[in-house]
PQR file of N, CA, C, O and H, with PARSE charges and radii, in Angstrom:
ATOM      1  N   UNK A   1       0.847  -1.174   0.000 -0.4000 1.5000
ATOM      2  CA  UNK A   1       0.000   0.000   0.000 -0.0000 2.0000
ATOM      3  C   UNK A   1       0.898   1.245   0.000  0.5500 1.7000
ATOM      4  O   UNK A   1       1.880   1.404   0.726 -0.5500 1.4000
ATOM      5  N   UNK A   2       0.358   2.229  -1.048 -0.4000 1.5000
ATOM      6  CA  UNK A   2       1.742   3.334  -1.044 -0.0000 2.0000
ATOM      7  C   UNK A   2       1.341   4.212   0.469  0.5500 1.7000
ATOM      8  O   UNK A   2       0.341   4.014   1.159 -0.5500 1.4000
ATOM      9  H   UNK A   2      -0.439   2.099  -1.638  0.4000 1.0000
ATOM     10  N   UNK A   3       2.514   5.285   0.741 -0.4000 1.5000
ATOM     11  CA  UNK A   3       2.113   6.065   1.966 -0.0000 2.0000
ATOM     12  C   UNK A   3       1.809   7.228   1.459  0.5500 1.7000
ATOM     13  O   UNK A   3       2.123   7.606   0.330 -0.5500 1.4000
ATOM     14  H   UNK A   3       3.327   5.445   0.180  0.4000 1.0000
ATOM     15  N   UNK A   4       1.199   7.831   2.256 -0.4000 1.5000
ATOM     16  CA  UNK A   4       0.343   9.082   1.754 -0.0000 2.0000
ATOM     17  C   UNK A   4       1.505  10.254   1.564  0.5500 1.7000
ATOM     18  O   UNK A   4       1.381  11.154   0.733 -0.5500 1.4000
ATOM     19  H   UNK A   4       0.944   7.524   3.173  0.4000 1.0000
ATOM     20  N   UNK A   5       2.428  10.148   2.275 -0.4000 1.5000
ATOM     21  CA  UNK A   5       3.824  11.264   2.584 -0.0000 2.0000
ATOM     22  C   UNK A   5       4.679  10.766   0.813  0.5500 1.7000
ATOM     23  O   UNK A   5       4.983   9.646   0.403 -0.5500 1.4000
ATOM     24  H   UNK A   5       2.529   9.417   2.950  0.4000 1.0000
ATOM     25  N   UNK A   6       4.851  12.258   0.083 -0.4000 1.5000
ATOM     26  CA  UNK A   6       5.746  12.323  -0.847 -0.0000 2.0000
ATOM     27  C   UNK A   6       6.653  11.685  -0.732  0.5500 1.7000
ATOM     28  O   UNK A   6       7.134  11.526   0.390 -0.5500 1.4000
ATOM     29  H   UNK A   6       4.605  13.168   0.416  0.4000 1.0000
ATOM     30  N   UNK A   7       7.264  11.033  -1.958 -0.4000 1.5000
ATOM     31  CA  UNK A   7       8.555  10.215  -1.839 -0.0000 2.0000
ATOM     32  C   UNK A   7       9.222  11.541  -2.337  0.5500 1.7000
ATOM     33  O   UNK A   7      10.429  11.579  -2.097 -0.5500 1.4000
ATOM     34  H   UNK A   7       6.873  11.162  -2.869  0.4000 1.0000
ATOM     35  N   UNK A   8       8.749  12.553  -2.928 -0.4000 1.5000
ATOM     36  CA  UNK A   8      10.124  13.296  -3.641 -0.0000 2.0000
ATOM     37  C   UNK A   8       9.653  14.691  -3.187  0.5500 1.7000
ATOM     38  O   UNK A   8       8.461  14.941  -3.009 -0.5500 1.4000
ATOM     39  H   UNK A   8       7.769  12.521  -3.124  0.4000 1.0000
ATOM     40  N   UNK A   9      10.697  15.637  -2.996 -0.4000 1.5000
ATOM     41  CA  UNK A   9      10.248  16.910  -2.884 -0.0000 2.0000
ATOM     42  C   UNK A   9      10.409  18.118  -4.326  0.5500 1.7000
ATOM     43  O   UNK A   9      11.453  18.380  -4.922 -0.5500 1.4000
ATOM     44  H   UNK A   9      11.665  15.434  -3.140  0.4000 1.0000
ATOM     45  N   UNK A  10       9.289  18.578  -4.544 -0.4000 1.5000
ATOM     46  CA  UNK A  10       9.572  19.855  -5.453 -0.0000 2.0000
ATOM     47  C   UNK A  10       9.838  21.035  -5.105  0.5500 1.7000
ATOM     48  O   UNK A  10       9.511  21.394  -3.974 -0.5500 1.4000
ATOM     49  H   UNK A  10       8.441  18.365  -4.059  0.4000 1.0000
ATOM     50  N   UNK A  11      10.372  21.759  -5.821 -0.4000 1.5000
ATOM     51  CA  UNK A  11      10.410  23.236  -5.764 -0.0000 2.0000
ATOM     52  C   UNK A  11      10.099  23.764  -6.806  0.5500 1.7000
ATOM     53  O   UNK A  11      10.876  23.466  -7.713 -0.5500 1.4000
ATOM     54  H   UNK A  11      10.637  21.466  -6.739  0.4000 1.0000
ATOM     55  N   UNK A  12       9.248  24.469  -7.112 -0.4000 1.5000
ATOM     56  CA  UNK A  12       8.526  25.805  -7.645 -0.0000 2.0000
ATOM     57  C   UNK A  12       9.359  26.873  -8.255  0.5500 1.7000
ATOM     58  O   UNK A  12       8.473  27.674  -8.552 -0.5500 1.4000
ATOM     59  H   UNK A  12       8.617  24.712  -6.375  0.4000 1.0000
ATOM     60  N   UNK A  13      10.164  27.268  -8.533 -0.4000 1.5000
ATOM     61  CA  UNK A  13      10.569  28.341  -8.706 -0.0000 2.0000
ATOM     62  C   UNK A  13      10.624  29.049 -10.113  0.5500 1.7000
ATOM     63  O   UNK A  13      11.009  28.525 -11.158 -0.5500 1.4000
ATOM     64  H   UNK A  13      10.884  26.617  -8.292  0.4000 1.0000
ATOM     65  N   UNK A  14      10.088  30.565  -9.917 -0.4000 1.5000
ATOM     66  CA  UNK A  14       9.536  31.191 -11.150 -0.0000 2.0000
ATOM     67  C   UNK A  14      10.758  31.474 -12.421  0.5500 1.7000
ATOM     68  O   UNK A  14      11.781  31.981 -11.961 -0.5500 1.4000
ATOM     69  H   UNK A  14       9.775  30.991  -9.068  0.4000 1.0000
ATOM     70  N   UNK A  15      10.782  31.251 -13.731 -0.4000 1.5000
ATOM     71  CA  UNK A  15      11.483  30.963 -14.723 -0.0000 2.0000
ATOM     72  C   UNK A  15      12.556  32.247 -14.797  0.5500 1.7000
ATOM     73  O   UNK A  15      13.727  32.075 -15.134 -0.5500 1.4000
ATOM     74  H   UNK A  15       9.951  30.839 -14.105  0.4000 1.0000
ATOM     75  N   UNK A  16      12.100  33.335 -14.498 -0.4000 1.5000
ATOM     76  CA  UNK A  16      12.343  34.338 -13.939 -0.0000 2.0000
ATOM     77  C   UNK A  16      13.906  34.590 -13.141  0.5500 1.7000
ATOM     78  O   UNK A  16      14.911  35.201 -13.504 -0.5500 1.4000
ATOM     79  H   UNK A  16      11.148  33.474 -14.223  0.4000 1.0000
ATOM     80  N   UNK A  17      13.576  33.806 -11.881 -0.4000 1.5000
ATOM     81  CA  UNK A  17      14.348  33.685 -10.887 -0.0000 2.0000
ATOM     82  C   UNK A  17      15.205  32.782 -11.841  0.5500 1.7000
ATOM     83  O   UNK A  17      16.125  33.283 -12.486 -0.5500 1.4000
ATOM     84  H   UNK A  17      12.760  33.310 -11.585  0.4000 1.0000
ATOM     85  N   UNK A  18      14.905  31.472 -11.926 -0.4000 1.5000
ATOM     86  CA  UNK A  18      15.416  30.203 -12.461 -0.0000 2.0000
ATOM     87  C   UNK A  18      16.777  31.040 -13.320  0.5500 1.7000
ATOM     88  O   UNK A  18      17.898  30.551 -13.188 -0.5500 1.4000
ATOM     89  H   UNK A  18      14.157  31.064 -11.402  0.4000 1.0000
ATOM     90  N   UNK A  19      16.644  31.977 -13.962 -0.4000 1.5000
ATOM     91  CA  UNK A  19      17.190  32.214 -15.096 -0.0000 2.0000
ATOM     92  C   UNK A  19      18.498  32.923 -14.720  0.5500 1.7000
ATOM     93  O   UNK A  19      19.525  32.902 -15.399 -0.5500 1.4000
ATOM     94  H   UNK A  19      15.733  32.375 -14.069  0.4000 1.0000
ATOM     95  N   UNK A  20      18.279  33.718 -13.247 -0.4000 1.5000
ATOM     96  CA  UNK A  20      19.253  34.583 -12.827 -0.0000 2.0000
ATOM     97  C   UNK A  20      20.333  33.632 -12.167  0.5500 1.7000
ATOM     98  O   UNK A  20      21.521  33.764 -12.461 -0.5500 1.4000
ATOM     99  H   UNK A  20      17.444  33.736 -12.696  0.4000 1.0000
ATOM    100  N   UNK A  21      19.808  32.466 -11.079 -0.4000 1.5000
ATOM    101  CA  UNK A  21      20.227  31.660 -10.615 -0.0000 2.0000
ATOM    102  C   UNK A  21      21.000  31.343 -11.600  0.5500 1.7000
ATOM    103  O   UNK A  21      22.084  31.923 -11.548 -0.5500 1.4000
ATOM    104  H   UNK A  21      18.843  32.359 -10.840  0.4000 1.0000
ATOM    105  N   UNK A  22      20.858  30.620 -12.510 -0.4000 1.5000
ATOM    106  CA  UNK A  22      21.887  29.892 -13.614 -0.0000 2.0000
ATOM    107  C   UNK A  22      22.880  30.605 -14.184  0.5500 1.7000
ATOM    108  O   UNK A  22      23.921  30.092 -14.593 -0.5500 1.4000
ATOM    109  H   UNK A  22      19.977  30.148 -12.552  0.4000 1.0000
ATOM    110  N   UNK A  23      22.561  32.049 -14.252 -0.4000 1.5000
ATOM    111  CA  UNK A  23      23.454  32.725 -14.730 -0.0000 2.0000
ATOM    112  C   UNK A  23      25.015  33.132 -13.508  0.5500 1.7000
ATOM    113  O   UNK A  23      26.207  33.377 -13.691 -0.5500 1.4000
ATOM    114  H   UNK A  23      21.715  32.466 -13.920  0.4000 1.0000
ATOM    115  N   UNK A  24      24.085  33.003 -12.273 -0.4000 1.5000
ATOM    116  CA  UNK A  24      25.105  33.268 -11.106 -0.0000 2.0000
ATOM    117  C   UNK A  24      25.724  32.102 -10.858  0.5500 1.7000
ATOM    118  O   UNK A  24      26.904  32.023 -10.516 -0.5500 1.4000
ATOM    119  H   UNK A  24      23.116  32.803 -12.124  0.4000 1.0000
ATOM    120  N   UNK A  25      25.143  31.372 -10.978 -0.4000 1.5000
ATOM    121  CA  UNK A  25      26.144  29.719 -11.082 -0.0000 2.0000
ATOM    122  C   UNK A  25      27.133  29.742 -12.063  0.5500 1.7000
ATOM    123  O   UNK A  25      28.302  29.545 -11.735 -0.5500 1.4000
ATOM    124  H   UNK A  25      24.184  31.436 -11.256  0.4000 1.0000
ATOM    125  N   UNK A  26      26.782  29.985 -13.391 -0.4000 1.5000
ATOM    126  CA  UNK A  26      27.558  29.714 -14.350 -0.0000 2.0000
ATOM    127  C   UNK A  26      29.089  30.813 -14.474  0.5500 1.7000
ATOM    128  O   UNK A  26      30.188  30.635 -14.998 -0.5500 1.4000
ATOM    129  H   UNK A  26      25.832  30.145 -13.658  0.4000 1.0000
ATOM    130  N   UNK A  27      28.389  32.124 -13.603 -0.4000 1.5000
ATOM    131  CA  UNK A  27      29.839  32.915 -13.383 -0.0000 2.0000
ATOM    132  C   UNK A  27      30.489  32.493 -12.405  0.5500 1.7000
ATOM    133  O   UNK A  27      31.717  32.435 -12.333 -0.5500 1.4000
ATOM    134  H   UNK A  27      27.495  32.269 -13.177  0.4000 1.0000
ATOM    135  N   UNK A  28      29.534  32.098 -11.407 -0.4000 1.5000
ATOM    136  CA  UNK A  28      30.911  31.476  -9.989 -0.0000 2.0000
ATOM    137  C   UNK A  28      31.741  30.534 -10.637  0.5500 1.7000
ATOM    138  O   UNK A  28      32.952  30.614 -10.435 -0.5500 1.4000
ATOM    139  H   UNK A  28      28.536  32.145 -11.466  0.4000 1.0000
ATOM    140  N   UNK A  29      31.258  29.579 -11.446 -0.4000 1.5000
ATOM    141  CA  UNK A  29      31.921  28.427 -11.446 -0.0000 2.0000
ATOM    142  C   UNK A  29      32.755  28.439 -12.703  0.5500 1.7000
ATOM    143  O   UNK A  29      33.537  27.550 -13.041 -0.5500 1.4000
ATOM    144  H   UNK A  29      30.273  29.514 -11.610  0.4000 1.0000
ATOM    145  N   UNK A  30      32.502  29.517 -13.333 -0.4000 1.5000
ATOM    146  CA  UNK A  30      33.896  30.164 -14.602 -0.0000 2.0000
ATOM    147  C   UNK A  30      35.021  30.431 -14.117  0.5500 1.7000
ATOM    148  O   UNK A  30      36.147  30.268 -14.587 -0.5500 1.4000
ATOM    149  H   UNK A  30      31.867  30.239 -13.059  0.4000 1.0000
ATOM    150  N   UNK A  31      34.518  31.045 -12.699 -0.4000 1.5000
ATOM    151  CA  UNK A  31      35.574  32.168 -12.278 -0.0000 2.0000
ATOM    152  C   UNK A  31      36.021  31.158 -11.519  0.5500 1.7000
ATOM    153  O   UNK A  31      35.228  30.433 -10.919 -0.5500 1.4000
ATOM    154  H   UNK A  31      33.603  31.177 -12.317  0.4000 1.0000
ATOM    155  N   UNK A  32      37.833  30.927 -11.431 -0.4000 1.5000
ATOM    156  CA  UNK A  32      38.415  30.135 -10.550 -0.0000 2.0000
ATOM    157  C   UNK A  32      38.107  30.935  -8.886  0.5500 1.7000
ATOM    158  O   UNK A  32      37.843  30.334  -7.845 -0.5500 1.4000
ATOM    159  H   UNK A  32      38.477  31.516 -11.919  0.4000 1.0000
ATOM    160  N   UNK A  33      38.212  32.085  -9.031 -0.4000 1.5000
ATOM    161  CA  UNK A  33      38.084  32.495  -7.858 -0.0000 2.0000
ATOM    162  C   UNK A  33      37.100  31.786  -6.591  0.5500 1.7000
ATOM    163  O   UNK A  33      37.427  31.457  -5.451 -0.5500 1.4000
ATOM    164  H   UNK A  33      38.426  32.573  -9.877  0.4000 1.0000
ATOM    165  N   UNK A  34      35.802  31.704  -7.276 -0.4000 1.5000
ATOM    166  CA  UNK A  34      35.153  31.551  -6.907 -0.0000 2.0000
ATOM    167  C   UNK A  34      34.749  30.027  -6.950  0.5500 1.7000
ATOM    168  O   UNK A  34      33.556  29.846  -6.706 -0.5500 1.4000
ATOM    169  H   UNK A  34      35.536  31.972  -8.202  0.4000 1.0000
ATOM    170  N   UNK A  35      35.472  28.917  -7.201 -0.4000 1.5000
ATOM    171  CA  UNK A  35      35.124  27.545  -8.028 -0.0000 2.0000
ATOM    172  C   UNK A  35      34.497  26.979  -6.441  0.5500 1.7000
ATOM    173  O   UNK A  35      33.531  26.217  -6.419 -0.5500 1.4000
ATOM    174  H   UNK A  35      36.441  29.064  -7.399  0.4000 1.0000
ATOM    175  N   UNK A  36      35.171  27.449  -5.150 -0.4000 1.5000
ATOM    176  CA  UNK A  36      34.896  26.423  -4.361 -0.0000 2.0000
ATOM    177  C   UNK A  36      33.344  26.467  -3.926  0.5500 1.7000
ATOM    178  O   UNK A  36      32.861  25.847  -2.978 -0.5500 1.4000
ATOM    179  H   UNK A  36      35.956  28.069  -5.168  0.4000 1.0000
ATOM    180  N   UNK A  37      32.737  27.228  -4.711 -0.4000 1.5000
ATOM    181  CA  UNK A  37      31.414  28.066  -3.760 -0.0000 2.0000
ATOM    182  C   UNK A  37      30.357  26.592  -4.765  0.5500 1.7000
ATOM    183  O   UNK A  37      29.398  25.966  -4.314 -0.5500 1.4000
ATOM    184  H   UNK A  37      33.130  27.731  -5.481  0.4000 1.0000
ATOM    185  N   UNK A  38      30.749  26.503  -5.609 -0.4000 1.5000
ATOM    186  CA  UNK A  38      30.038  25.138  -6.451 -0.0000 2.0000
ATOM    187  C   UNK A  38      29.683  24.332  -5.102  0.5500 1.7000
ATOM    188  O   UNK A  38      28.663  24.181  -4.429 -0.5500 1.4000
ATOM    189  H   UNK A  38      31.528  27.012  -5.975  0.4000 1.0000
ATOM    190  N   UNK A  39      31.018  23.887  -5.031 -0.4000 1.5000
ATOM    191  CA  UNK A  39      31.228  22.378  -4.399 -0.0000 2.0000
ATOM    192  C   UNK A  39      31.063  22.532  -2.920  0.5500 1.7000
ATOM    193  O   UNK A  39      30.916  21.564  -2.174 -0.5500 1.4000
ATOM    194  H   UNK A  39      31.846  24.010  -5.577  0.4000 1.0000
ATOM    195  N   UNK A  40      31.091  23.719  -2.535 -0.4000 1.5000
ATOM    196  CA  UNK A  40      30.339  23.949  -1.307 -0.0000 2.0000
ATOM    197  C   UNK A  40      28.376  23.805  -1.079  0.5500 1.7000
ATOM    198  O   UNK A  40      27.865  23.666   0.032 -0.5500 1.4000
ATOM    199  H   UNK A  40      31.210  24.505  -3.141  0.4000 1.0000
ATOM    200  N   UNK A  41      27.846  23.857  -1.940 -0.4000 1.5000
ATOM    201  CA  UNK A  41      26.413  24.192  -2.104 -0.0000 2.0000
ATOM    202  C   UNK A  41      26.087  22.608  -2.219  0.5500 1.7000
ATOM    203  O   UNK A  41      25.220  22.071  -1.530 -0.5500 1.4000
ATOM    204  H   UNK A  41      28.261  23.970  -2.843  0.4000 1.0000
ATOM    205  N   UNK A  42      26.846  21.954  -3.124 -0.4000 1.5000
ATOM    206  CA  UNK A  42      26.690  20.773  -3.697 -0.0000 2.0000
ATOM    207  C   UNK A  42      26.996  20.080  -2.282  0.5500 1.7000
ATOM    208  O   UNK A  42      25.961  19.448  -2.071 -0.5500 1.4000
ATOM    209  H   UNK A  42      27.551  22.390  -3.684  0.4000 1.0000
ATOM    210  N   UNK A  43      27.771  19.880  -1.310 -0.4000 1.5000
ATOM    211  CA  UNK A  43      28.456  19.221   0.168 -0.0000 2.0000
ATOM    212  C   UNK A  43      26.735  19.710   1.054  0.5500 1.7000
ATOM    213  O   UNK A  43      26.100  18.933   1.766 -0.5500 1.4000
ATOM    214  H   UNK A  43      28.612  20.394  -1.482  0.4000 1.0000
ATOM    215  N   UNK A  44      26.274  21.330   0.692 -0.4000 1.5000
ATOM    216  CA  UNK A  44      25.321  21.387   1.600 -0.0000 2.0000
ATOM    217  C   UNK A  44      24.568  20.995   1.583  0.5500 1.7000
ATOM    218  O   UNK A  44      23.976  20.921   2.660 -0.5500 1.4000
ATOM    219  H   UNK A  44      26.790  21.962   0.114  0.4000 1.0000
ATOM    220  N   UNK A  45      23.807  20.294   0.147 -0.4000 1.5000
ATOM    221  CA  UNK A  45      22.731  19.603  -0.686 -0.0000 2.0000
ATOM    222  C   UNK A  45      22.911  18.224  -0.297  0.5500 1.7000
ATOM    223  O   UNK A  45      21.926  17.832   0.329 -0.5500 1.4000
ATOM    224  H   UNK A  45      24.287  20.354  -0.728  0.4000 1.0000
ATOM    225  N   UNK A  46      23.623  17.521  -0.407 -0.4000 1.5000
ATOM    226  CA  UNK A  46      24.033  15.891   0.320 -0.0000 2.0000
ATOM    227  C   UNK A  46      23.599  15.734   2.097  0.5500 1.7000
ATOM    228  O   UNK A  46      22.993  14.859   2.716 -0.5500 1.4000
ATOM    229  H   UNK A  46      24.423  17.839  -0.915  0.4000 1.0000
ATOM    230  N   UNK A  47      24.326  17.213   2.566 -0.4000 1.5000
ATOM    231  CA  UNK A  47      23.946  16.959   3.827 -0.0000 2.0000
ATOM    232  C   UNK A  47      22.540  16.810   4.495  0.5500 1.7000
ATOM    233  O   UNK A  47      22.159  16.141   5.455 -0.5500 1.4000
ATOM    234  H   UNK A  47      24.818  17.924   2.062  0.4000 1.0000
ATOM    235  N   UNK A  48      21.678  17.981   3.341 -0.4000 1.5000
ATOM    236  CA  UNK A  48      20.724  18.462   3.607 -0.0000 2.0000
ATOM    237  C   UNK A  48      19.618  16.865   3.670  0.5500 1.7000
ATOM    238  O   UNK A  48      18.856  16.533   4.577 -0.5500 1.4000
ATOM    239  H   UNK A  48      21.988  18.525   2.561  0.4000 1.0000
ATOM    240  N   UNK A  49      19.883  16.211   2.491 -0.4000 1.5000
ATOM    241  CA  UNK A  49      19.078  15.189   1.873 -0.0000 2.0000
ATOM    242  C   UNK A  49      19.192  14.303   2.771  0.5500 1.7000
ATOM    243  O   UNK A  49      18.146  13.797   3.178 -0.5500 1.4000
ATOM    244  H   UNK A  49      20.502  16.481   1.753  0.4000 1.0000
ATOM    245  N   UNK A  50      20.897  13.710   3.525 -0.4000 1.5000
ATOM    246  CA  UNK A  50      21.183  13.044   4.162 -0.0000 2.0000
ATOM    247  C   UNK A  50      20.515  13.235   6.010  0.5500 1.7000
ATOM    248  O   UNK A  50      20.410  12.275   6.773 -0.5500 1.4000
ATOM    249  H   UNK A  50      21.746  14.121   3.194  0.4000 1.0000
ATOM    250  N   UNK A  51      20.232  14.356   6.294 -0.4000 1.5000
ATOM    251  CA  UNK A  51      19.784  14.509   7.189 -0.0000 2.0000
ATOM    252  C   UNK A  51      17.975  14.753   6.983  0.5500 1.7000
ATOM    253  O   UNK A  51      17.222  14.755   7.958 -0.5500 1.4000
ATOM    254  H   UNK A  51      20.316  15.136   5.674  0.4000 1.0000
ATOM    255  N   UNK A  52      17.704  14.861   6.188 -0.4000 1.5000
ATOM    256  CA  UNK A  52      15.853  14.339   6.004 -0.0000 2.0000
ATOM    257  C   UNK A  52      16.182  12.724   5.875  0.5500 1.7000
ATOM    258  O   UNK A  52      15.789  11.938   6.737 -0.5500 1.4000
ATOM    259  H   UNK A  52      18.315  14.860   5.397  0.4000 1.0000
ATOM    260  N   UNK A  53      16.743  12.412   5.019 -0.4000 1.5000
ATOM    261  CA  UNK A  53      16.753  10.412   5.398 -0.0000 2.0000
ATOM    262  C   UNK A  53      16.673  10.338   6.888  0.5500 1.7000
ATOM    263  O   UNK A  53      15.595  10.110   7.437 -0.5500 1.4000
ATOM    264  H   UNK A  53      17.063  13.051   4.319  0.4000 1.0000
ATOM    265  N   UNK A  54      17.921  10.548   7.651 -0.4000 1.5000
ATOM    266  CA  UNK A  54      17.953   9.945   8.904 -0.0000 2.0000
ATOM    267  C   UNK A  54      17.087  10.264   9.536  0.5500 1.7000
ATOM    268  O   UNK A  54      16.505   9.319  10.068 -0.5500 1.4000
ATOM    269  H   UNK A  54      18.797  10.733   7.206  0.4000 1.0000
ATOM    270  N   UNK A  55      16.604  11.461   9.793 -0.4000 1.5000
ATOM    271  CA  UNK A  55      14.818  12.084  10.506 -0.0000 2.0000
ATOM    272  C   UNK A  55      13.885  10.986  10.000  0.5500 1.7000
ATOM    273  O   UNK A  55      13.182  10.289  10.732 -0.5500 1.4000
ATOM    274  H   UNK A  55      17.077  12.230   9.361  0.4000 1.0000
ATOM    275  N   UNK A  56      13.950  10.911   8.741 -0.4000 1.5000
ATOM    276  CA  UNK A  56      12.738   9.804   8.475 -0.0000 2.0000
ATOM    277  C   UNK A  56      12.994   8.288   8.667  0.5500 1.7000
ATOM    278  O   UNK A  56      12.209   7.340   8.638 -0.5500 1.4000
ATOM    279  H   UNK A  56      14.521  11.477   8.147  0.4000 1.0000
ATOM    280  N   UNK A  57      14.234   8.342   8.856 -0.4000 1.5000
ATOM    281  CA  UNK A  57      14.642   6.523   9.291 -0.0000 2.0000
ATOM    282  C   UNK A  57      14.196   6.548  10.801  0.5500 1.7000
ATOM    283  O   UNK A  57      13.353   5.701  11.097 -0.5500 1.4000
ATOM    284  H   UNK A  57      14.872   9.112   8.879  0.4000 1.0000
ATOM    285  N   UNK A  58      14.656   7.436  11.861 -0.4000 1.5000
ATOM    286  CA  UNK A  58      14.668   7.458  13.275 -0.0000 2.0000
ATOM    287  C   UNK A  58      12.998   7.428  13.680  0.5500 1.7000
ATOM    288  O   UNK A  58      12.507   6.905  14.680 -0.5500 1.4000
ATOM    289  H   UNK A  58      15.340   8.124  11.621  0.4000 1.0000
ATOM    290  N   UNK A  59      12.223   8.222  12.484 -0.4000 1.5000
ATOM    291  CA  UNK A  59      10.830   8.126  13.293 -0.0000 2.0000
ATOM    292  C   UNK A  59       9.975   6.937  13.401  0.5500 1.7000
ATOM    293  O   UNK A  59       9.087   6.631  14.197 -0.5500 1.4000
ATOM    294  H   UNK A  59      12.622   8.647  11.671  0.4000 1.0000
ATOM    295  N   UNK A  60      10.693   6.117  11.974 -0.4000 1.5000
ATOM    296  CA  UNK A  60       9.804   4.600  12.198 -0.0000 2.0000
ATOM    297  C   UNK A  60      10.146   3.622  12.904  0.5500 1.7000
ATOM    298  O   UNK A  60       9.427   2.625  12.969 -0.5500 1.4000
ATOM    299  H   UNK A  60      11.415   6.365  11.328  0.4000 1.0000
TER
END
């Protein structure tokens, strides 16, 4: 029987925004200066995901 709780989460965000975002990504991550700010966001995104798993492993 499936569970009523989303298996996946979305985000919404207006094409708008979407567009500026990509553009600020695509200069950080041109610019050596700035390369580590990628792979920092990307470390916070793993953690982030990794810590909703374990919340949802611990409650059942």
């Amino acid at each position: 029987m499936p569970s009523s709780d989303p298996r996946y989460v979305n985000l919404r965000v207006p094409k708008a925004e979407y567009e500026k975002l990509k553009q600020v990504k695509d200069h950080l991550s041109s610019d050596p200066k700035y390369s580590w700010v990628e792979s920092l966001a990307l470390g916070a995104l793993i953690g982030l995901v990794a810590g909703m798993v374990i919340d949802d492993i611990s409650k059942k």
